[in-house]
N, C-alpha and C positions, 0 to 999 in steps of 0.2 A: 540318587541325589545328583548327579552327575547329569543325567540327562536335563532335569528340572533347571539347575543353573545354566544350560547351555542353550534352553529353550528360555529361560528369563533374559539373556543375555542379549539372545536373538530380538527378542519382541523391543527390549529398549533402543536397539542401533535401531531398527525399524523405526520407531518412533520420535528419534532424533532427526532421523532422514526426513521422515513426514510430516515435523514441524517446520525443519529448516528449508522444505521447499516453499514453506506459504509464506514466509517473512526473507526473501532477498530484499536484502539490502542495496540500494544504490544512490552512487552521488546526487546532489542535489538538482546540477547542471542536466546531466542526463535525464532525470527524470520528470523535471521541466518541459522539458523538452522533447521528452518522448507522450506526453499528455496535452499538449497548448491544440488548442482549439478540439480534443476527443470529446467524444459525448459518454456519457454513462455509461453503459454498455464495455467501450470500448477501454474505458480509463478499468473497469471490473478486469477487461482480457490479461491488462497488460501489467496492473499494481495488486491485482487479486482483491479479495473482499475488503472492506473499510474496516474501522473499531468499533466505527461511529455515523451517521446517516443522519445530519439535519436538515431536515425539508421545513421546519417551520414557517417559511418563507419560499413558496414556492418560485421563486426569479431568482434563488440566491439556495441554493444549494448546495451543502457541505459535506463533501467525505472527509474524515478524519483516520489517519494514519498514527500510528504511535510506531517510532522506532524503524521509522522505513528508509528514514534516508540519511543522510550523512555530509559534512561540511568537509570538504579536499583539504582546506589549509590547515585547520585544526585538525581533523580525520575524527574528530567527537560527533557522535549520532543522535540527530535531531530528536526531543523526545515526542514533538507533534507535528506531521504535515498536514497541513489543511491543502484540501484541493475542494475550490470553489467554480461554480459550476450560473451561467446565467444564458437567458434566452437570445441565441442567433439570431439572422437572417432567415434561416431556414426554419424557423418555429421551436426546434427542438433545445436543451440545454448545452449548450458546449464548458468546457472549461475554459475559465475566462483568468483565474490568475489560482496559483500555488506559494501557497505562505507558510516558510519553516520556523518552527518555534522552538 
């Protein structure tokens, strides 16, 4: 029994680890910031996968975050970021503004 609990034990920290690398959390400023003008791709590199993907509108482009970012002066964690996405210079979609809800 002993071994059982120790190997259940294991597999949970493992699985705490490997949820809370896909959801970092970061301030609002920063992560503004670190997304203004990225295109798809690169906003996937840097925020990881979305909740949400609306393309209904392809010039207008929506990833939806739930719980990704966070307000400094209150330190309360936004419960949706939208990162909206429209067509460049270059043809391709960049991010054009980021809306915490």
């Amino acid at each position: 029994m002993d071994s059982k609990k120790a190997l259940a034990a294991t597999a949970t920290i493992l699985a705490v680890f490997a949820l809370g690398a896909c959801s970092e959390v970061s301030n609002r400023e920063d992560f503004a910031a670190a997304l203004k003008n990225k295109t798809e791709p690169e906003v996937i590199k840097y925020a990881g996968k979305p909740n949400q993907i609306d393309r209904s509108d392809p010039k207008h482009v929506m990833y939806v975050y739930k719980a990704r970012t966070f307000d400094v002066p209150t330190r309360k964690t936004d419960p949706e970021t939208d990162v909206i996405f429209a067509p460049s210079t270059d043809g391709q979609l960049h991010v054009a503004e980021v809306v915490f809800k």
